[in-house]
C-alpha positions as CSV (number, residue, x, y, z in Angstrom):
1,X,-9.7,41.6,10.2
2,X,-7.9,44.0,7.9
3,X,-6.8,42.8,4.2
4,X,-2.8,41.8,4.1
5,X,-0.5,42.0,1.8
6,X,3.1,40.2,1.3
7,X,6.0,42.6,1.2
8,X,8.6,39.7,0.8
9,X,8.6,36.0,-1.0
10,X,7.1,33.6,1.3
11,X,7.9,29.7,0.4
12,X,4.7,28.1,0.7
13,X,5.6,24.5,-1.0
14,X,8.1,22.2,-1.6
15,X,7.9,18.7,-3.1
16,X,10.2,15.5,-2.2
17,X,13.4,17.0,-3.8
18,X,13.2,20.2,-1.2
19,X,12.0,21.9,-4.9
20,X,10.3,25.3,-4.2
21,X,6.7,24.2,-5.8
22,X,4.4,27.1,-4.3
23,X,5.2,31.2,-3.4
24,X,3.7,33.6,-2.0
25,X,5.1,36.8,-3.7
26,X,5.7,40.7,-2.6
27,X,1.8,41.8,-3.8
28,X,0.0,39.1,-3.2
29,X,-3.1,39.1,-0.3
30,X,-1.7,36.6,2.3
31,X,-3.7,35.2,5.6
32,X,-2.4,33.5,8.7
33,X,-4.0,30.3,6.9
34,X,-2.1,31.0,3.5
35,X,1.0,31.3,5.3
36,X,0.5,28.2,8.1
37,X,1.8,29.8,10.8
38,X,0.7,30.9,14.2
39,X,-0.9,34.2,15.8
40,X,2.6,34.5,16.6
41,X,4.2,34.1,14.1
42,X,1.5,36.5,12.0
43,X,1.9,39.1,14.5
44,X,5.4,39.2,14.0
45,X,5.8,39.1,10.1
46,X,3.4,42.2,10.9
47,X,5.6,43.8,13.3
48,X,8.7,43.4,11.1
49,X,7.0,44.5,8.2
50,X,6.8,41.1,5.7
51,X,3.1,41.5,5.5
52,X,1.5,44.8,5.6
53,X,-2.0,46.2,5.7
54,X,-0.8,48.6,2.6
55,X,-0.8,47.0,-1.2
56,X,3.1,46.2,-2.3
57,X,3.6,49.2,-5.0
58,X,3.1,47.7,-8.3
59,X,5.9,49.9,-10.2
60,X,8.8,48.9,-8.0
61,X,11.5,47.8,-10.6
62,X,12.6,44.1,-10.2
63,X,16.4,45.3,-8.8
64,X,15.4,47.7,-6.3
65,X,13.8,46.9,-2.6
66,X,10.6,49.2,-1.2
67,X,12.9,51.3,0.1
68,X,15.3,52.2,-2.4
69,X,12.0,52.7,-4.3
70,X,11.2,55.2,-1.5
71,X,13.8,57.0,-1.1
72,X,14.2,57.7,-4.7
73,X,10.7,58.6,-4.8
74,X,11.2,60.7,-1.6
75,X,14.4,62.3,-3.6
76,X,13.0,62.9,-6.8
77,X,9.9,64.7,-5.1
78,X,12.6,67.1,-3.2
79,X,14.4,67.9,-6.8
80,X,10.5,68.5,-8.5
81,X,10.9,65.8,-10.3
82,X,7.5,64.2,-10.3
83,X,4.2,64.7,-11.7
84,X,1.6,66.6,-9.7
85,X,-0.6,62.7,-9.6
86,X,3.2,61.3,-8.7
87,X,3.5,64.2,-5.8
88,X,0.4,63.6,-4.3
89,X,0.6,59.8,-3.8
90,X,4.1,59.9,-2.3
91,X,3.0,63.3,0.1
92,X,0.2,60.3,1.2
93,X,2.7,58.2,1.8
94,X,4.9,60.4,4.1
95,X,1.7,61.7,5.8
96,X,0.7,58.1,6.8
97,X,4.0,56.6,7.8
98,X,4.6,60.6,10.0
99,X,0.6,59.3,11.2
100,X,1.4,55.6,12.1
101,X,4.7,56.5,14.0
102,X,4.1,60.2,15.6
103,X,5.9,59.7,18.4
104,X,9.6,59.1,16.1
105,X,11.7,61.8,15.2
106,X,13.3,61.9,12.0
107,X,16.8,62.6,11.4
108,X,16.1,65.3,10.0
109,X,14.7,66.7,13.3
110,X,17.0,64.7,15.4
111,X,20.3,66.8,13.6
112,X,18.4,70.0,14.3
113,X,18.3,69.4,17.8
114,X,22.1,68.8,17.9
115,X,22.9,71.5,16.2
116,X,20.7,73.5,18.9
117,X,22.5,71.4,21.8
118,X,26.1,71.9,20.4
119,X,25.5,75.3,19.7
């Protein structure tokens, strides 16, 4: 089975006071077992995207989500902004998420083809 990894804080513990004693947090590896839920319920956190098989990015700043992160990264590679190392991993990035979902258009794509419809 493939290594996963938490994209979101899971609550693992509590003690008798309903006190949050034990986390499972955005980076850490996480297994059905960790987690104590069912195939189920694993296959959805999967599905929805609170465990992945890609590592949480390490330099996401506290106040910003994974995909304001991004997007800015996205933005800032656009505008030239980024080293060549920089560059390279977030070009990965697009080129796996175009790989794992070939079949979606983006709206990029999806505003060209009205502008060929409506034309």
């Amino acid at each position: 089975m493939a290594k996963h990894y938490a994209w979101t804080t899971f609550v693992t513990g509590r003690n008798d006071y309903g006190q949050v004693t034990e986390t499972i947090k955005p980076g850490d590896s996480v297994t059905q077992e960790k987690l104590g839920v069912s195939e189920e319920e694993y296959q959805e956190l999967l599905d929805v995207g609170a465990i992945r098989e890609e590592a949480y990015p390490k330099d996401i700043p506290n106040d910003m989500s994974p995909v304001e992160y991004y997007t800015a990264q996205d933005v800032a590679l656009e505008r030239g902004e980024l080293s060549d190392k920089e560059a390279e991993a977030v070009m990965k990035r697009q080129a796996k998420q175009v790989e794992e979902a070939p079949n979606e258009e983006t709206p990029v794509e999806e505003a060209k083809k009205a502008e060929v419809v409506s034309s």
